[in-house]
C-alpha positions in Angstrom: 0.0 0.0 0.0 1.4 3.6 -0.9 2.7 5.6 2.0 4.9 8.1 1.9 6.6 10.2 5.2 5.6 13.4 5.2 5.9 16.1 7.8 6.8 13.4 10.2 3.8 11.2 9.7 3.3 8.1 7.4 0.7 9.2 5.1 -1.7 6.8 2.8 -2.1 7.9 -1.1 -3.3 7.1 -4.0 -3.2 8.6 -7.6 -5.2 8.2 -10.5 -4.2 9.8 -14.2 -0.7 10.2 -16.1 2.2 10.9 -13.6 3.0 13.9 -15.9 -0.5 15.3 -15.8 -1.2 18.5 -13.8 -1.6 17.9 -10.6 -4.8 18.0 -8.5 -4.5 17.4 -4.5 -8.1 16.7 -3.0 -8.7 16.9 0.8 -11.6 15.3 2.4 -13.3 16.7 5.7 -14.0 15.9 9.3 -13.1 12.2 10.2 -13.6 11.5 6.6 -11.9 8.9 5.1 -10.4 9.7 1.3 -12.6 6.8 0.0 -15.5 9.8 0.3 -14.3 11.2 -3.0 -16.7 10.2 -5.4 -15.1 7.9 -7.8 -17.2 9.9 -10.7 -15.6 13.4 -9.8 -12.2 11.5 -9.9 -12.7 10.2 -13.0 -14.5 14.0 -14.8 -11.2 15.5 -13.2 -8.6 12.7 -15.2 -10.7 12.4 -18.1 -10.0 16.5 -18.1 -6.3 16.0 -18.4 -4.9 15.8 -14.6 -3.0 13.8 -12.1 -5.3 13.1 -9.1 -4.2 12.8 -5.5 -5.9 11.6 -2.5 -5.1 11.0 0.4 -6.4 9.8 4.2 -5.8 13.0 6.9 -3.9 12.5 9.9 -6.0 10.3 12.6 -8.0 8.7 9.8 -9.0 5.9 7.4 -4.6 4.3 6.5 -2.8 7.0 7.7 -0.7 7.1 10.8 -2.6 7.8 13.9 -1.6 9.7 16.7 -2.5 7.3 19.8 -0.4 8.5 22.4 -2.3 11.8 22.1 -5.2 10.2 24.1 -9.3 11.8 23.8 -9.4 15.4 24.0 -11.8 16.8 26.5 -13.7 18.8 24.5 -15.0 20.4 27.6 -11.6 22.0 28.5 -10.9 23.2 25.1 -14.1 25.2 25.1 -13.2 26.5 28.2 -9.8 27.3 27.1 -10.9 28.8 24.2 -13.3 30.8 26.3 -10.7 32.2 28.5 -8.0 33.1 26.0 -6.0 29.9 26.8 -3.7 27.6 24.9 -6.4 24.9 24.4 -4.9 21.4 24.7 -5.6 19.7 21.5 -2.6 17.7 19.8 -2.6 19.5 16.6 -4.9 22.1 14.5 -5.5 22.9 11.1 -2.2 24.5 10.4 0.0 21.2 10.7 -2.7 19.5 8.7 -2.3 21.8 6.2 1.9 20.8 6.2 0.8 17.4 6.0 -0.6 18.0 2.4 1.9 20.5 1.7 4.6 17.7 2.8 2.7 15.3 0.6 3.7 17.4 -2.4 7.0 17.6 -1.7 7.2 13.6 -0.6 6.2 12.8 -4.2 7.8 15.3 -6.1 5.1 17.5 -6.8 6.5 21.1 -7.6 3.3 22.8 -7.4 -0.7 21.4 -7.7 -4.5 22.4 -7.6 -5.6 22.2 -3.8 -8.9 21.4 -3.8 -10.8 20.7 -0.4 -14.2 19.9 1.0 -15.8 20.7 4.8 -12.6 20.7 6.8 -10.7 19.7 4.1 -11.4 23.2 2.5 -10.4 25.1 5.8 -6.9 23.0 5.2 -7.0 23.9 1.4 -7.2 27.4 2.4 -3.8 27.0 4.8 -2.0 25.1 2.0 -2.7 28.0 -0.2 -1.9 30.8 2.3 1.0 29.2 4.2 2.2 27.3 1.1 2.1 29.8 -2.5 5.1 28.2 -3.6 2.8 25.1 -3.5 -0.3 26.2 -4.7 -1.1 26.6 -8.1 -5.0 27.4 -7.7 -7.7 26.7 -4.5 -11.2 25.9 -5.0 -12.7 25.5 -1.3 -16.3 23.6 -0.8 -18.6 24.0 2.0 -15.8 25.5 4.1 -15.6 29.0 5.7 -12.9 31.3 7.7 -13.6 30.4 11.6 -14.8 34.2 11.3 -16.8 33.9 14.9 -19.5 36.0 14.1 -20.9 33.8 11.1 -24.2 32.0 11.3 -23.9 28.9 13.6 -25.2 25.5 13.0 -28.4 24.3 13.0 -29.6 22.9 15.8 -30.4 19.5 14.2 -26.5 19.1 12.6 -24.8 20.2 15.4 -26.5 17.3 17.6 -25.9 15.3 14.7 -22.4 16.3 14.6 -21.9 16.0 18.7 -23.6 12.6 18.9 -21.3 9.1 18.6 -22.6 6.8 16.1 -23.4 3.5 17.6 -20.3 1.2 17.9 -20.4 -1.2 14.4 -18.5 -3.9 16.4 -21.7 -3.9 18.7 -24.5 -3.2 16.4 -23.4 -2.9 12.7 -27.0 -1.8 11.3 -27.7 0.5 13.7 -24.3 2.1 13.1 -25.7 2.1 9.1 -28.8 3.1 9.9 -26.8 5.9 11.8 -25.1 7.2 8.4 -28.3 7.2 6.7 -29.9 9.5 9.3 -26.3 11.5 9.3 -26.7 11.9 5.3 -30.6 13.6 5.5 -29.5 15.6 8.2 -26.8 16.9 6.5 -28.2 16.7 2.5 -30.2 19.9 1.2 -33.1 19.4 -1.3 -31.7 16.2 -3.0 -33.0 12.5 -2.4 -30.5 10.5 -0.2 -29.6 7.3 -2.0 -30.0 5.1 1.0 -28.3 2.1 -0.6 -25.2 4.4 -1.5 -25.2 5.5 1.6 -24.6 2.3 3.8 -22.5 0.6 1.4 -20.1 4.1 1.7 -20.6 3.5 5.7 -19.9 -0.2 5.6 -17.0 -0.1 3.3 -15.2 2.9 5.7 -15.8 0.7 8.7 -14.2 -2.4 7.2 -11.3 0.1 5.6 -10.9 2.0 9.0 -12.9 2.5 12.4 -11.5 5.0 14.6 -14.0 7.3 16.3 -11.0 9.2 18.4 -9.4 10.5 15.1 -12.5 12.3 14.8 -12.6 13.7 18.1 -8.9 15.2 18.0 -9.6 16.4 14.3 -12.6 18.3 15.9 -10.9 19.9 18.5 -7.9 20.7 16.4 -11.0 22.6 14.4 -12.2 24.4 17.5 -8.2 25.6 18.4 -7.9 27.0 15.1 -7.6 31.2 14.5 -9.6 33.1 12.9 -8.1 32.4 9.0 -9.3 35.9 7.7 -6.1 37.7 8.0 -4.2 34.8 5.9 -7.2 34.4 3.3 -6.5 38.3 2.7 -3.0 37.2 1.3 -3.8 34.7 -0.7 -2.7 35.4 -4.6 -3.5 32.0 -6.1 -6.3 31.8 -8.4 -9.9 30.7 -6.1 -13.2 29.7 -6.4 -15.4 29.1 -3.5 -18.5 26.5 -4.1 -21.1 26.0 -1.4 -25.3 24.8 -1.2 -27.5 27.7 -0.4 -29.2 25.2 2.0 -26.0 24.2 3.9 -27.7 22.9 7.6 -23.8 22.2 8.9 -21.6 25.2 7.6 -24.3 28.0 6.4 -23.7 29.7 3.3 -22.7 32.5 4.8 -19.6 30.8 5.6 -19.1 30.3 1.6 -19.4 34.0 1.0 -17.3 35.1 3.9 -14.2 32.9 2.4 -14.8 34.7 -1.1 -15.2 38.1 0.3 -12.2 37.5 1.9 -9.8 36.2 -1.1 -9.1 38.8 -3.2 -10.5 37.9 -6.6 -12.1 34.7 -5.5 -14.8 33.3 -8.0 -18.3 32.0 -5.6 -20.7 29.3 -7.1 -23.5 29.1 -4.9 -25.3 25.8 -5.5 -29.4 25.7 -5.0 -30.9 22.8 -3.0 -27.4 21.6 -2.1 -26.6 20.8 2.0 -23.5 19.7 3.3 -22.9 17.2 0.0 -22.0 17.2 -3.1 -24.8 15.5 -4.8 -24.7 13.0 -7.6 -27.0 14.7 -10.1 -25.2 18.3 -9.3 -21.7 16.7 -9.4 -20.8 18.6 -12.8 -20.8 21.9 -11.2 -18.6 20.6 -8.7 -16.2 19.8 -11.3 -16.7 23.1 -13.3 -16.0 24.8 -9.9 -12.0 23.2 -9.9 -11.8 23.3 -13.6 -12.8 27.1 -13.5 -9.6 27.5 -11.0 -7.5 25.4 -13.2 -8.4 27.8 -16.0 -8.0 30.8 -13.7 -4.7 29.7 -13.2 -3.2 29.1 -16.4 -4.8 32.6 -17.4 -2.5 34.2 -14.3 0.5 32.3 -15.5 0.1 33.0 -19.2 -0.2 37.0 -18.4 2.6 37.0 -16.2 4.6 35.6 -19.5 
């Protein structure tokens, strides 16, 4: 299996396309393995001429996990956080961000299109402002900024989000049953495919269960700045896609990341939740090849 070390962590790949193709880096979200990609945007993206990348995050699905960090209590982070304190979480979103930055460099990749989704997108963002020499263009989906006075939650996804699934090694339907109930929460206007949905949930538990990879991902979330100020200095070409009906990260969130890129490009997707829909896929993939093109526009007037 491919692994590579990268900013001191072994780190689980895989690449689809010509090696010499342009490069594309996707990075999935919260406890999200990278088997979430859908195979079909994978495929519209090499059939387009590029080098896919994907990869599983720190603390999830084959790549390394960091045990002797322990549970975070979430408790004391939010009271940290509260008080102005240090919170104690074992990493946050900017070391992610040098994991897929020291991806790159482990496999040779000069520069590539950083494309992330949900937390992936808030690391996509880091890559691009911490990492230029990296980045050739970022398209962040369902993200935002961590600007604190956005929109919150709704009620429903946040208890979603705060509530373990049931153990599968106890109760394997219910923990399927679990995911479907997950996906409507989350999903906008669009039909769940139910099926879809447990075979995803089944196949990610057989590939990987670890529930506390979640929980340290999450807090590293919470610990995380502001990201306005760095979003301000981004120069790489960006467009920002999000649902107008987003439950989890409001739209609001979407709009705050473009206002704060200078030139970004914002899609705003009717019906869509937190999800990228089967039958609206294609504007998904219009979103990254319209950064792709925004790139190679930048380079070619800088000739």
């Amino acid at each position: 299996m491919p692994h590579v070390k990268a900013n001191g962590l072994s780190i689980y790949y895989e690449t689809h396309g010509a090696d010499d193709a342009e490069p594309i880096l996707l990075i999935m979200g919260l406890g999200a393995q990278m088997s979430r990609w859908s195979p079909d945007m994978i495929g519209k993206l090499v059939a387009a001429g590029h080098r896919v990348i994907v990869f599983d995050n720190r603390d999830v699905g084959l790549t390394e996990k960091l045990d002797a960090a322990g549970a975070p209590d979430i408790r004391e982070v939010v009271a940290a956080i509260s008080q102005g304190r240090p919170a104690p979480v074992a990493y946050t979103l900017s070391e992610m961000a040098a994991d897929a930055a020291g991806l790159l460099e482990a496999l040779g990749i000069e520069r590539a299109h950083i494309v992330g989704a949900s937390m992936g997108g808030m690391i996509a963002q880091l890559v691009a402002a911490d990492f230029p020499e990296r980045t050739l263009s970022l398209t962040s989906i369902m993200s935002s900024t961590g600007n604190p006075g956005l929109p919150r939650a709704k009620p429903e996804a946040m208890a979603r989000l705060n509530t373990p699934a049931p153990n599968p090694t106890e109760n394997l339907e219910a923990f399927l049953d679990s995911s479907v109930e997950g996906a409507k929460v989350m999903g906008g206007r669009y039909p769940v495919n139910e099926t879809l949905v447990r075979a995803q949930a089944l196949s990610d538990f057989h590939r990987s269960y670890y529930p506390v990879g979640f929980q340290r991902q999450y807090a590293g979330i919470m610990a995380s700045p502001d990201r306005r100020p760095k979003l301000n200095a981004i120069t790489a070409p960006t467009v920002v896609i999000h649902g107008d009906v987003d439950p989890l990260v409001p739209v609001e969130g979407g709009r705050d990341t473009a206002d704060n890129i200078p030139g970004a490009e914002l899609i705003i997707v009717p019906g869509v939740g937190h999800e990228m829909p089967a039958p609206v896929l294609d504007v998904f993939v219009g979103g990254i090849l319209s950064a792709v093109a925004r790139s190679k526009a930048q380079a070619k007037a800088a000739e």
